[in-house]
C-alpha positions in Angstrom: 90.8 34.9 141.8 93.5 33.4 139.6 97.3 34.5 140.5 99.8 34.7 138.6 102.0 32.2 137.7 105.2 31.8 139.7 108.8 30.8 138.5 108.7 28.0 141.1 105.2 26.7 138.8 107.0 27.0 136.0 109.7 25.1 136.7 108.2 22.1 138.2 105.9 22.0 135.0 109.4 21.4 132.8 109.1 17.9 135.0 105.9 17.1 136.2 102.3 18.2 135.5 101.4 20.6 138.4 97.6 21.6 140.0 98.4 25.0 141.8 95.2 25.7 143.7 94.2 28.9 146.1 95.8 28.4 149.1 94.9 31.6 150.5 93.1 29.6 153.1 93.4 26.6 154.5 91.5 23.7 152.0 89.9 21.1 153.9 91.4 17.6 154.4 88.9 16.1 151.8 89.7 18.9 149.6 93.6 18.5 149.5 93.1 14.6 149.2 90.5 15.4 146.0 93.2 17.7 144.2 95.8 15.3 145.0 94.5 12.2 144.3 96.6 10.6 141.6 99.5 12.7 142.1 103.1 11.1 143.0 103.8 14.5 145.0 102.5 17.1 147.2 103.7 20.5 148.1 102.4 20.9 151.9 102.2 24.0 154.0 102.5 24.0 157.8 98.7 24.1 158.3 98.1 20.1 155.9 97.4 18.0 158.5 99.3 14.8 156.6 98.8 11.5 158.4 98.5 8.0 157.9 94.5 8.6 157.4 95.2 10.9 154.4 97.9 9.2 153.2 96.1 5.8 153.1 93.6 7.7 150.5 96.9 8.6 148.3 98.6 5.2 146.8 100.7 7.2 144.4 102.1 9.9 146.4 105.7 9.7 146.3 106.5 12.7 147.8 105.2 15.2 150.4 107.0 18.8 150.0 106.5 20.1 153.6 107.2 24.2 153.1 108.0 24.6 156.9 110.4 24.3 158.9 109.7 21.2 160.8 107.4 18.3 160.8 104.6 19.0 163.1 101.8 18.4 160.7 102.7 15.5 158.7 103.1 11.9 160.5 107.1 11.0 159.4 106.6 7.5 160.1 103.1 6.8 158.6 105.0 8.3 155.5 108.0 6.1 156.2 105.9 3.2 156.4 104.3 3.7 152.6 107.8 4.6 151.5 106.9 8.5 151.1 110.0 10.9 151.3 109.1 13.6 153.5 110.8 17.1 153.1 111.0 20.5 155.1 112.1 24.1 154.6 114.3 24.2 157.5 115.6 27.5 157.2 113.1 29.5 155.5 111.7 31.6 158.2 115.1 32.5 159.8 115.4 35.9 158.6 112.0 37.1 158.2 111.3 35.7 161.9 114.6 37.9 163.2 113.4 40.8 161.1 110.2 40.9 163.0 111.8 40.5 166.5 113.9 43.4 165.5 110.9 45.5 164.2 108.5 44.8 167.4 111.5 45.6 170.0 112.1 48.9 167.6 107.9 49.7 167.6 108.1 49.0 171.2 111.0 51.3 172.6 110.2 53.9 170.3 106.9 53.7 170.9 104.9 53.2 167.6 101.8 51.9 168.1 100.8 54.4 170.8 102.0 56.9 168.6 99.6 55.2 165.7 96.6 55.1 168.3 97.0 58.2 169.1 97.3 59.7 165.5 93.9 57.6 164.3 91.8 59.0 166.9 92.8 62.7 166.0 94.6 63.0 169.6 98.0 63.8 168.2 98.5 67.5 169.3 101.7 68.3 167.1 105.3 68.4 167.6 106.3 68.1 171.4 110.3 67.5 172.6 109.0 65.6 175.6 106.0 63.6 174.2 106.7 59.7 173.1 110.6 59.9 173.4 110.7 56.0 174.1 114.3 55.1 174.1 117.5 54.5 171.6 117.7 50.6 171.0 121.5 52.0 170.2 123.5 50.9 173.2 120.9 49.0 174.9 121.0 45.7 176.1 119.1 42.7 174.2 118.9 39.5 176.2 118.0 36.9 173.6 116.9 33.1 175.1 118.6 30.7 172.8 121.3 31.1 170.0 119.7 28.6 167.5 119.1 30.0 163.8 116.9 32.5 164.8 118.4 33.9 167.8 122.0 34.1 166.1 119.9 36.4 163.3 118.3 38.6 165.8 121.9 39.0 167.0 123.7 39.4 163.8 120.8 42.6 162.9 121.4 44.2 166.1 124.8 44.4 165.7 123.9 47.8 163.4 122.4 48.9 166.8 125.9 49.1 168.3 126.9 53.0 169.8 129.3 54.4 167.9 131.6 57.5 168.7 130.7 60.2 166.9 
């Protein structure tokens, strides 16, 4: 199925001729080397296995684009050594990552997906004061292990969790 065209397409075609491919999946190494033979740069996601291998197949790369946050998946000095400039996204998953912290402690102490299960296989009974109370994330106590990016988030979105007087 052919997407859309992004803004982010758009504007790398003002500079460069660009090959925007599915990448619903993950394309196989031969495959990624096949669309990018020729090309002076590559746009990589976290799942490219990039290393001296692949990029001995690649002459004219120039650049590999690494859309995640660190390098796992692509050998820095291989790339180094063939005078490639590796990049990352080092702070794209920051908020999306505390987001969904913050949503799986809420589905947990409010007890969502038992309430789901319960209302797929027609056992929900109606209204009930006593039945899946779980408990107010307002006033609780989060313990987070380590204050990097993410943790600081996770922090800063709980802060709306804070009891206030009524």
């Amino acid at each position: 199925m052919e997407r859309a065209p992004r803004a982010r397409d758009a504007l790398i075609a003002q500079h460069a001729e660009v090959d925007v491919f599915d990448r619903s999946g993950s394309p196989s190494p031969e495959e990624l080397v096949s669309r990018t033979a020729g090309c002076a740069g590559l746009i990589a996601l976290g799942t490219d296995r990039v290393d001296a291998a692949f990029l001995d197949q690649l002459p004219d790369l120039r650049v590999v684009c690494n859309v995640a946050v660190g390098y796992n998946n692509i050998d820095v000095a291989a790339a180094r050594e063939r005078r490639i400039v590796v990049t990352n996204t080092p702070d794209v998953l920051t908020n999306a990552t505390a987001e969904l912290a913050v949503t799986l402690m809420l589905a947990a102490a409010r007890r969502v997906g038992e309430a789901e299960r319960l209302l797929r296989a027609g056992e929900w009974r109606g209204w009930d004061p006593g039945a899946l109370l779980g408990c107010e994330l307002a006033g609780s106590t989060v313990g987070i292990v380590g204050l990097g990016r993410i943790g600081l988030r996770v922090a800063e979105l709980l802060r709306g969790f804070e009891r206030h007087a009524d």
